[in-house]
C-alpha positions in Angstrom: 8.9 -26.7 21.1 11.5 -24.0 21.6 10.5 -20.8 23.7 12.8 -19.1 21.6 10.1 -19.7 18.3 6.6 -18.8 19.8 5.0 -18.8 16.8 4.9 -22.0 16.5 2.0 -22.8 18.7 0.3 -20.7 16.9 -0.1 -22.3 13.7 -3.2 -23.9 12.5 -3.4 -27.7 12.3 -3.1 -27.8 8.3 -0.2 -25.6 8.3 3.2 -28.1 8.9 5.7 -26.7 11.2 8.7 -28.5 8.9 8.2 -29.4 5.3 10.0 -32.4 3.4 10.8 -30.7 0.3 12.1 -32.1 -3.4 15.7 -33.0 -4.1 14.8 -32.5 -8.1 15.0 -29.2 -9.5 13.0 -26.2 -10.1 12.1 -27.5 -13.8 10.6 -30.7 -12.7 7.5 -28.8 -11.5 6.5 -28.3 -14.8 7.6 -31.9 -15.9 5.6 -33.2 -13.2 2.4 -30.9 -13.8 2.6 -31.9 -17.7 3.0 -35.3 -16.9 -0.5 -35.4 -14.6 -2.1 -32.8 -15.8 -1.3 -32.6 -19.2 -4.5 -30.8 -20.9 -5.1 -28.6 -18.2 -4.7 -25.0 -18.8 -1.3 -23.7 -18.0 -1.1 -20.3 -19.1 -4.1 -17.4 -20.2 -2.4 -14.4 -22.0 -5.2 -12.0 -23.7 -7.5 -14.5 -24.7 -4.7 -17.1 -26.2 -4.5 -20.1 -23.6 -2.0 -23.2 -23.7 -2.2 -26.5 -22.0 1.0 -27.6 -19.3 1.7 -30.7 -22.1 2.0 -27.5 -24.4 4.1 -25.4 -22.2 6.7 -28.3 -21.3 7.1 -29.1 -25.3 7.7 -25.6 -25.9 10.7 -25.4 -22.6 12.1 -28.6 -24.5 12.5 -27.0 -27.6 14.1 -23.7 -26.2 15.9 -25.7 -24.2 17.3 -27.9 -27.0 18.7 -25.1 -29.2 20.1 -23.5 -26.3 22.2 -26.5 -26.3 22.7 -26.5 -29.7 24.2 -22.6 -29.8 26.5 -23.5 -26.9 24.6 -23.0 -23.8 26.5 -25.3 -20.8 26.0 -26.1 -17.5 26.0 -22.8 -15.5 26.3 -21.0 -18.1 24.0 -17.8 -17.4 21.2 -16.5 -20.1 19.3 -13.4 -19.6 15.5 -12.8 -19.7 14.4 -9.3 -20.3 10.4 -9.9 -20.9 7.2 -8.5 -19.4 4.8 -10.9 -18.1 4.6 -12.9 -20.8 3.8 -16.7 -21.9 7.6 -16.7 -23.9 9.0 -16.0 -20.0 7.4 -18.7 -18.6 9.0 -21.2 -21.6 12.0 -19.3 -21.7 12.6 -19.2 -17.5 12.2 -23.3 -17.5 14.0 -23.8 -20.8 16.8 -22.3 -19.5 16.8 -24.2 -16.2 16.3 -27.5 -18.3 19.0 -26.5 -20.9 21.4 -26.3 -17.4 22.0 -22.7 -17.7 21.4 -19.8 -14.8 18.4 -17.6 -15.3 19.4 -13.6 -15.1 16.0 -11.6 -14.5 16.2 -8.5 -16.4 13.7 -5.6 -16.0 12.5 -4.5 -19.3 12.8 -1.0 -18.6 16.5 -0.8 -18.4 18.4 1.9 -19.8 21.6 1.0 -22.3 23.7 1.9 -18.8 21.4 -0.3 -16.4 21.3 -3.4 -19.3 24.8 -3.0 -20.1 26.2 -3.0 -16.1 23.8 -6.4 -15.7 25.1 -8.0 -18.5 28.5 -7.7 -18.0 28.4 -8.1 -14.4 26.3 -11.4 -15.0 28.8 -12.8 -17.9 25.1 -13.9 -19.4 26.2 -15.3 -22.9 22.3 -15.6 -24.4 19.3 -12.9 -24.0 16.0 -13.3 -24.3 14.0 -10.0 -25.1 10.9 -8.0 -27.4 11.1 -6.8 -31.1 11.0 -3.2 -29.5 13.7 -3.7 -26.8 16.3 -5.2 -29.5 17.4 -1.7 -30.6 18.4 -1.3 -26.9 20.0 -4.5 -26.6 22.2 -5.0 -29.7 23.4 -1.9 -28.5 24.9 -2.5 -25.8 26.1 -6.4 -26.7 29.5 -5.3 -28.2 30.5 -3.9 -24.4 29.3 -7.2 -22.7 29.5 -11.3 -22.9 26.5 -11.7 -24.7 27.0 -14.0 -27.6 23.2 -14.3 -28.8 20.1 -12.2 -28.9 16.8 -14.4 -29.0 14.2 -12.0 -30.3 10.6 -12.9 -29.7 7.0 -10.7 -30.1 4.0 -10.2 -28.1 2.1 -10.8 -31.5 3.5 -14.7 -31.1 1.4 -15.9 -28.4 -1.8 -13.7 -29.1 -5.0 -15.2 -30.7 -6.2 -14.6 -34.1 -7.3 -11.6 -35.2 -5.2 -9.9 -32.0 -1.8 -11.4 -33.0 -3.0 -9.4 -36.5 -4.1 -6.4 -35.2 -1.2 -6.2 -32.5 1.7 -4.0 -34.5 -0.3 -1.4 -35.0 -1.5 -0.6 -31.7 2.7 -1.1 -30.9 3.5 1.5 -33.3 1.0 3.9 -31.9 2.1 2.9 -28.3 5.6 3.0 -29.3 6.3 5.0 -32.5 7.7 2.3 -34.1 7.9 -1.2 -34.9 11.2 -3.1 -35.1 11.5 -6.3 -37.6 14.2 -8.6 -36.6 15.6 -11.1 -39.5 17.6 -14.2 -38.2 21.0 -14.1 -39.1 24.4 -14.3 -37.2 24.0 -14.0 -33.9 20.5 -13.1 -33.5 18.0 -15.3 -33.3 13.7 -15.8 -33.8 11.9 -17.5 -31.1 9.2 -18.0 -33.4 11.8 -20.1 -35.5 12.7 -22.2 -32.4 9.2 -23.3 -31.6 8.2 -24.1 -35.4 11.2 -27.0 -34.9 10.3 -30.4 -34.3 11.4 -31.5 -30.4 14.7 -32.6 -30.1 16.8 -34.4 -27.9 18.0 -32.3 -24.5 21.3 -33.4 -22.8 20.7 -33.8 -19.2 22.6 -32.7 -16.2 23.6 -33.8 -12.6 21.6 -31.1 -10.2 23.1 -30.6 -7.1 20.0 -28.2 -5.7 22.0 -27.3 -3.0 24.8 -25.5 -4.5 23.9 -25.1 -8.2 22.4 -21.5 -8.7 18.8 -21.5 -10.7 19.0 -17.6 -10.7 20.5 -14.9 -10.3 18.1 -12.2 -9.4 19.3 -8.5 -9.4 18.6 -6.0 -6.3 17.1 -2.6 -7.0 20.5 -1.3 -6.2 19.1 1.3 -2.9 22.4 1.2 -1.7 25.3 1.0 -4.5 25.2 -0.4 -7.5 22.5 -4.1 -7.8 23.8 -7.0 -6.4 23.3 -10.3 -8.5 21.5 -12.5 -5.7 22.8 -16.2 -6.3 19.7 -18.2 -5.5 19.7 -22.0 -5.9 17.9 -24.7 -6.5 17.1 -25.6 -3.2 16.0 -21.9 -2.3 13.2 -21.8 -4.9 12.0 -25.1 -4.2 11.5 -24.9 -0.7 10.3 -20.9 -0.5 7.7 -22.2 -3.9 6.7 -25.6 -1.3 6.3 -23.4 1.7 4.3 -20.6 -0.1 1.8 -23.5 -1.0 1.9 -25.0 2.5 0.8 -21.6 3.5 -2.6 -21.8 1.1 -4.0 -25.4 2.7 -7.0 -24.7 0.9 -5.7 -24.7 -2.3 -6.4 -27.8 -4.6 -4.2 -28.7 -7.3 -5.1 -28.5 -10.9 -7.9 -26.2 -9.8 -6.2 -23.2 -9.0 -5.8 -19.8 -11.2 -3.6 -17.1 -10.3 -3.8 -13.6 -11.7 -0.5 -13.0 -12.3 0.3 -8.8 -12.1 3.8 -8.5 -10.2 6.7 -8.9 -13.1 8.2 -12.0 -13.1 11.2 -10.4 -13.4 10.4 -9.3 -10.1 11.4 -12.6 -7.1 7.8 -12.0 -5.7 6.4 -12.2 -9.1 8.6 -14.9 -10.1 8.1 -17.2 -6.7 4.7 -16.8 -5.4 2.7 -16.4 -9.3 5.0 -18.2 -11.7 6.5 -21.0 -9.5 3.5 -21.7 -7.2 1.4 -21.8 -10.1 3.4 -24.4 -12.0 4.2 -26.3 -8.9 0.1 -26.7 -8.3 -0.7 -27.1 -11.9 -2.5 -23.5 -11.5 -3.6 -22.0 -14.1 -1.1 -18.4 -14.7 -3.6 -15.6 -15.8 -0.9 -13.7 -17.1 -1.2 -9.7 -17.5 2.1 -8.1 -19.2 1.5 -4.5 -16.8 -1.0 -3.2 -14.3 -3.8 -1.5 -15.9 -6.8 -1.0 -13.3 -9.3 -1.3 -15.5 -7.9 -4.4 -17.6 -7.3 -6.2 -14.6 -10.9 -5.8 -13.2 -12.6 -7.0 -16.5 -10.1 -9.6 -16.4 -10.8 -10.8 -12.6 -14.4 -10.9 -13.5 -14.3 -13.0 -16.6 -11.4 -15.6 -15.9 -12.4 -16.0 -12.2 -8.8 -16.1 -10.4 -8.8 -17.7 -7.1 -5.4 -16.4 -6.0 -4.1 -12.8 -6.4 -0.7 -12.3 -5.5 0.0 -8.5 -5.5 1.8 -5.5 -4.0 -0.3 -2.5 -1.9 -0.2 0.0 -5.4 -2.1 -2.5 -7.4 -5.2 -3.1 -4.7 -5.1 0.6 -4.1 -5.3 1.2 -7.8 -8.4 -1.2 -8.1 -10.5 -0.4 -5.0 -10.0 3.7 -6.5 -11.3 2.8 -9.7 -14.5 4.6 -10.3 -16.0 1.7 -12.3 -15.6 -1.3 -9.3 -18.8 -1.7 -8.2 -19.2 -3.0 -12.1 -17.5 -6.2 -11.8 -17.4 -9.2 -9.4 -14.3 -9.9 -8.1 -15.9 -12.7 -5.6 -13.7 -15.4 -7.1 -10.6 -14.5 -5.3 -10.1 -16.7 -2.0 -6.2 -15.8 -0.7 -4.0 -12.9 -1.3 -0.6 -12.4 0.2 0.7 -9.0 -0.6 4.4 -8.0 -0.7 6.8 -5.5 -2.0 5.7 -2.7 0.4 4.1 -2.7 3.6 -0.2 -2.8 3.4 -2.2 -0.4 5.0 -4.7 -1.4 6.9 -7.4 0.7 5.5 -6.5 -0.9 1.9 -6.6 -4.5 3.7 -10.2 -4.0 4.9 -11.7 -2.6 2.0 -10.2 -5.3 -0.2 -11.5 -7.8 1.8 -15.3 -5.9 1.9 -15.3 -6.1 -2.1 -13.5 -9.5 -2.7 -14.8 -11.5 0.2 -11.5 -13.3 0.2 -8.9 -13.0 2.3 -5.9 -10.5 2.3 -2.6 -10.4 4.6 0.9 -8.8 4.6 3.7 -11.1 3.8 7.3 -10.0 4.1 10.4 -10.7 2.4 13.6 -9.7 0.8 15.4 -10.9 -2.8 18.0 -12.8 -1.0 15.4 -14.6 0.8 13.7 -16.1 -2.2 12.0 -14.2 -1.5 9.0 -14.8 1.7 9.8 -15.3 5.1 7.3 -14.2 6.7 3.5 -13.8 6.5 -0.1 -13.6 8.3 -2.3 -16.4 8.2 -5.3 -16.7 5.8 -7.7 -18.6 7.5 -8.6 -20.2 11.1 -6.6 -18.1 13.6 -6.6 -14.9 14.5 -4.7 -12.0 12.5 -3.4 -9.3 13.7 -3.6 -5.9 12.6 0.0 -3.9 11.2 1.9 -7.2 11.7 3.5 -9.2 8.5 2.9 -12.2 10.4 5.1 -15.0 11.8 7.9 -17.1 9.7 7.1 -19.3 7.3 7.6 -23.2 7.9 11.3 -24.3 8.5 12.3 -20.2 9.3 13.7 -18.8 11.7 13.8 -15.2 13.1 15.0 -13.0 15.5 15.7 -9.3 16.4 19.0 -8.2 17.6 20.5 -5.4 18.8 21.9 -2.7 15.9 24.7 -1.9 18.3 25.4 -5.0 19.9 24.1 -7.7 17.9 22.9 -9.5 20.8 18.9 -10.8 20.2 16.3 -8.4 22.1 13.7 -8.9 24.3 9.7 -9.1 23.2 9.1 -6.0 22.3 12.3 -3.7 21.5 12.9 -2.4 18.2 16.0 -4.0 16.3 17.3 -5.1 13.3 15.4 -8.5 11.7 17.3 -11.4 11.3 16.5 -14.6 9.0 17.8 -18.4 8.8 15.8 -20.9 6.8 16.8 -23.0 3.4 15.2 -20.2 1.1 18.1 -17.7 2.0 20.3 -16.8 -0.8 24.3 -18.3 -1.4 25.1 -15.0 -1.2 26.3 -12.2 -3.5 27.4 -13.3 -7.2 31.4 -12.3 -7.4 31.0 -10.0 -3.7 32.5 -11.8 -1.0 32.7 -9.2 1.1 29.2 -8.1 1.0 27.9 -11.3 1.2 30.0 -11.7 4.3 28.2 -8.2 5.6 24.6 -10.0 4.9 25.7 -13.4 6.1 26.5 -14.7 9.2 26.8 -18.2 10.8 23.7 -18.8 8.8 21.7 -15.7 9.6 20.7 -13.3 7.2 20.8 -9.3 8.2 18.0 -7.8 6.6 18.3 -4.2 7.0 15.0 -3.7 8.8 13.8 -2.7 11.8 11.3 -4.3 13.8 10.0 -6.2 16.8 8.5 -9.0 18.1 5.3 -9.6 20.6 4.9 -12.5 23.0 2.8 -14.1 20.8 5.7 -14.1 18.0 4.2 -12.0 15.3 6.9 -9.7 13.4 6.6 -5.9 12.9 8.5 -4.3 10.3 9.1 -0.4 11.6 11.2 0.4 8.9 14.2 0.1 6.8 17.2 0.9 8.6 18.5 3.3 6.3 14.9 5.2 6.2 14.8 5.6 9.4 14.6 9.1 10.0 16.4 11.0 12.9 15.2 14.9 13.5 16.0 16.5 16.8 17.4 14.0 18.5 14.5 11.6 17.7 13.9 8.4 16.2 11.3 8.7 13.4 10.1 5.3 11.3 8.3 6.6 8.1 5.7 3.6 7.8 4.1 4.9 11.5 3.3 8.0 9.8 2.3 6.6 6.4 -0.7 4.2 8.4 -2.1 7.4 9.5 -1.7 9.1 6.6 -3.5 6.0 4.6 -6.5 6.3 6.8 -7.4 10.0 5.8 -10.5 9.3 3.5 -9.0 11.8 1.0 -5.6 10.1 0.9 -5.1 7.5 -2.0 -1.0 7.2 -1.6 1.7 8.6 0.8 5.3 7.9 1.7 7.3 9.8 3.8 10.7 10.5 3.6 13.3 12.7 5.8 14.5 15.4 3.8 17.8 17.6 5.3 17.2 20.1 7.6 19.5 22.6 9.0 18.2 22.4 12.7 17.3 19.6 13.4 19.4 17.5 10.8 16.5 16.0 8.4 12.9 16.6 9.4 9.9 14.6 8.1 8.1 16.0 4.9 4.9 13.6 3.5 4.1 13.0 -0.6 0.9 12.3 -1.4 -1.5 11.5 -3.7 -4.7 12.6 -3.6 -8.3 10.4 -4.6 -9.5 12.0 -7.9 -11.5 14.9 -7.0 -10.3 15.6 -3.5 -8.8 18.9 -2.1 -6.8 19.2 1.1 -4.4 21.5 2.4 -0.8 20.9 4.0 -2.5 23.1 6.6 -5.2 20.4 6.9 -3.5 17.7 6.9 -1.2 18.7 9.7 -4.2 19.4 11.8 -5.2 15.6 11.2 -2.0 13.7 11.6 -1.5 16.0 14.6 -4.7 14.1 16.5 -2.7 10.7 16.1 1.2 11.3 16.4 3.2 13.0 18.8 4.6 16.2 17.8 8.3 15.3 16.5 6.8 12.9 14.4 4.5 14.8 12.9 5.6 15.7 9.1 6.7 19.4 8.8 6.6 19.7 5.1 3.8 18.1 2.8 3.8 17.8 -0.7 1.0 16.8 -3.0 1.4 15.1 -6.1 -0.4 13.4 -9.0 1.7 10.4 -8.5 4.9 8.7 -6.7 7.4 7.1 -8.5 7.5 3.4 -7.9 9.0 0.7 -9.5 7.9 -1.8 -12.3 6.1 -3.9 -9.4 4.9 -1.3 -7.9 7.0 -0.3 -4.4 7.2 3.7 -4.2 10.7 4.5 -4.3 11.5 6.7 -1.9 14.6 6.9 -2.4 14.6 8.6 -5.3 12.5 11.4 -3.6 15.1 12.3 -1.2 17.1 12.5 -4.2 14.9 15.2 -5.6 15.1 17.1 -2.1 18.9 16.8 -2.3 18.9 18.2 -5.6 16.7 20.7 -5.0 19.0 22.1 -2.0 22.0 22.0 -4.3 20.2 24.0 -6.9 19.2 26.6 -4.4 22.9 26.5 -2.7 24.2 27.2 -6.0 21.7 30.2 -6.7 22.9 32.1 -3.6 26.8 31.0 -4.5 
């Protein structure tokens, strides 16, 4: 064992240091899972459930006419869905067709869709009634060839597939009816065909891309992330190494985080075919849909990001359900407090840890352990099987001793191919095997990772170093507190100086004044937040990370406003 990984001897006995993985790829997990466990549930949407034997029949078909409209071998096609059971068919379709899946969040403006879509070259999307007014838009300025239009109605049980467009139209002010003709397309049509015959081809999973998965775009405009094969595979096998206790064919997974989200996508949707789970799909987080749905369908595994449990344990109505069925749940996207951890854990009974990970990563690296060894508090855990990590000096890029805060850096077979048509940025992100995340962290002697904070939030006022998420675990463990990021905002002193937005529990009332008195007790006084702001909520995005980016945005604007006042 190599000093230079110490984690290793930490890992429990069931838990494999190394992993043989599958040379086949990603759509053979549901082949397989159909083939022995055919009439098992594979997918619960609102009351409307379909068995894995269903599920591959339907992939076939949509594969099939993909073929048949022109779709190739690398060719890419888009899916811009909710959590729905036509993503799940449409994701494995595609791979079985040969084509590249291209995640797209359904919220995209005409200027976000438009940018992907071209950028991508996708030739086929996949997308709602509602959202085709958006997309047929925007297809004239891209490569998009076809528009394959489905409907939440379509995989809803009677009378709710009846009822269903008109609680659209009063959700959306409208409903859209598509007609098949010229380039666009009814998925409804496609699985009413009888199963054809799909043309198979050679998969290298090392170098042919499954995905291309979009970044958020923090820093420039998003990066198509070219993950392949391989990458899924082994990050989907390692994620179910890291659950020993987990049986498959007996497993459910409430599935929240989007799909079109990698999290969502890799430790919900690909786990949960790879096991033969059963996907207990929600299309959005609604708290108290998703605790009447806990306590009637009984998940065992709750994949989920810190906004949905803090959403859940706020909800005045929890003590009204049992949510004892969940065993495991790994929680990404953001970092977890540690107050939200134990309360989960009180309610549930189950277990709940901080994971880590990044979209070019597949996305996990890292992660606490769920059972049999100790845990330890604030930490997102050591790597996963077969990964590697170190910290290194930002300056000099030499690794650091236990202890000193650096940048995090990541080798393992789950780490991207690098950036789709950027070179040069991949060769930023990518070196001699190593990926440079962008955060800073440490290490202890006992090899457990700490994630300070992005590099890029990192906040320096006076002179001093500042990392946000310090001040946001204190913040979290005010009992009035329900959500808070912090942010450095400019200041003409001491360059940017902390300011805190939070979000108050319904019927709480405290102060800036107050609050500054609290945080005081904990923090030293330069890292105390000069400026506090209280809101009725932060904006995140679609799974559920608060963006603050886009709150220093709102500072800066603010500033230019006033500069031009005085002008």
């Amino acid at each position: 064992m190599s000093e230079s990984r110490p984690w290793l001897k930490n890992y429990p006995k069931d838990i494999p240091t190394t992993i043989d993985y599958s040379t086949e790829p990603v759509q053979k997990f549901l082949q397989k899972s159909a083939e022995s466990f055919p009439e098992k549930i594979a997918i619960h949407f609102i009351g409307k459930e379909m068995t894995y034997k269903q599920l591959y029949q339907d992939a076939l078909k949509f594969a099939v006419y993909l073929q048949e409209i022109g779709i190739k071998k690398g060719d890419r096609v888009a899916i811009m869905l909710p959590n729905t059971p036509q993503g799940v068919v449409s994701y494995f379709g595609i791979l079985i067709a040969g084509g590249i899946v291209v995640q797209t969040n359904p919220l995209y403006t005409e200027r976000e869709l438009e940018y992907q879509m071209s950028d991508s070259g996708a030739k086929v999307i996949v997308t709602l009634d509602i959202l085709y007014p958006r997309v047929s838009k925007v297809m004239p300025q891209t490569n998009l060839q076809h528009i394959i239009v489905t409907a939440i109605k379509e995989y809803l049980p009677f009378p709710k597939n009846l009822i269903y467009p008109f609680i659209q139209k009063k959700q959306y002010g409208i409903v859209v009816k598509v007609k098949h003709e010229g380039p666009i397309h009814l998925l409804s049509e496609i699985m009413n065909r009888s199963l054809g015959q799909v043309k198979e081809y050679d998969c290298n999973v090392e170098e042919d891309l499954a995905l291309l998965q979009y970044t958020g775009g923090t820093t420039g405009a998003p990066k198509g992330v070219m993950l392949t094969h391989k990458n899924l595979i082994t990050n989907a096998t390692m994620s179910q190494a890291w659950i020993p206790r987990c049986r498959p064919g007996e497993e459910s997974v409430l599935s929240i985080v989007p799909f079109f989200h990698v999290y969502g996508m890799t430790v919900c949707m690909l786990l949960a075919v790879k096991m033969a789970g059963k996907l207990i799909i929600l299309p959005k987080f609604d708290a108290l849909d998703t605790l009447k749905t806990i306590h009637k369908q009984r998940p065992t595994l709750f994949p989920g990001a810190p906004t949905i449990y803090i959403g859940l344990l706020n909800h005045p109505d929890l003590k009204k359900y049992d949510l004892s069925s969940i065993n495991a749940c790994i929680s990404g996207s953001a970092p977890l407090p540690l107050e939200v951890q134990e309360k989960f854990e009180e309610v549930t009974k189950g277990k709940l840890v901080e994971g880590y990970g990044l979209s070019e990563a597949s996305p996990v690296t890292h992660s606490n352990f769920l059972w049999d060894v100790e845990r330890i508090k604030g930490s997102i855990g050591v790597p996963y099987p077969d990964t590697d990590s170190k910290i290194i000096s930002i300056d000099t890029g030499e690794p650091l001793p236990v202890g000193e805060i650096g940048e995090i850096v990541i080798k393992g077979p789950q780490i991207m191919k690098g950036y789709w048509n950027r070179p040069e940025e991949t060769d930023d992100v990518l070196k001699e095997g190593w990926l440079f995340t962008g955060d800073l962290g440490y290490m202890d002697d006992k090899g457990y990772f700490y994630v300070v904070d992005r590099k890029k939030d990192m906040i320096i006022a006076g002179g001093y170093n500042i990392y946000p998420r310090e001040i946001e675990e204190i913040l979290y463990e005010h009992p009035d507190v329900m959500e808070a990021v912090v942010a450095g905002v400019p200041d003409p002193y001491r360059g940017e100086t902390v300011k805190a937005f939070i979000v108050l529990k319904e019927g709480s009332t405290v102060s800036g004044e107050e609050m500054n008195q609290y945080v005081r007790k904990y923090l030293a006084a330069y890292k105390v937040p000069r400026l506090y702001e209280f809101r009725k909520e932060l904006p995140k995005t679609a799974v559920g990370k608060i963006l603050r980016r886009m709150l220093v945005e709102e500072e800066l604007q603010k500033l230019e406003d006033e500069a031009k006042k005085h002008a």
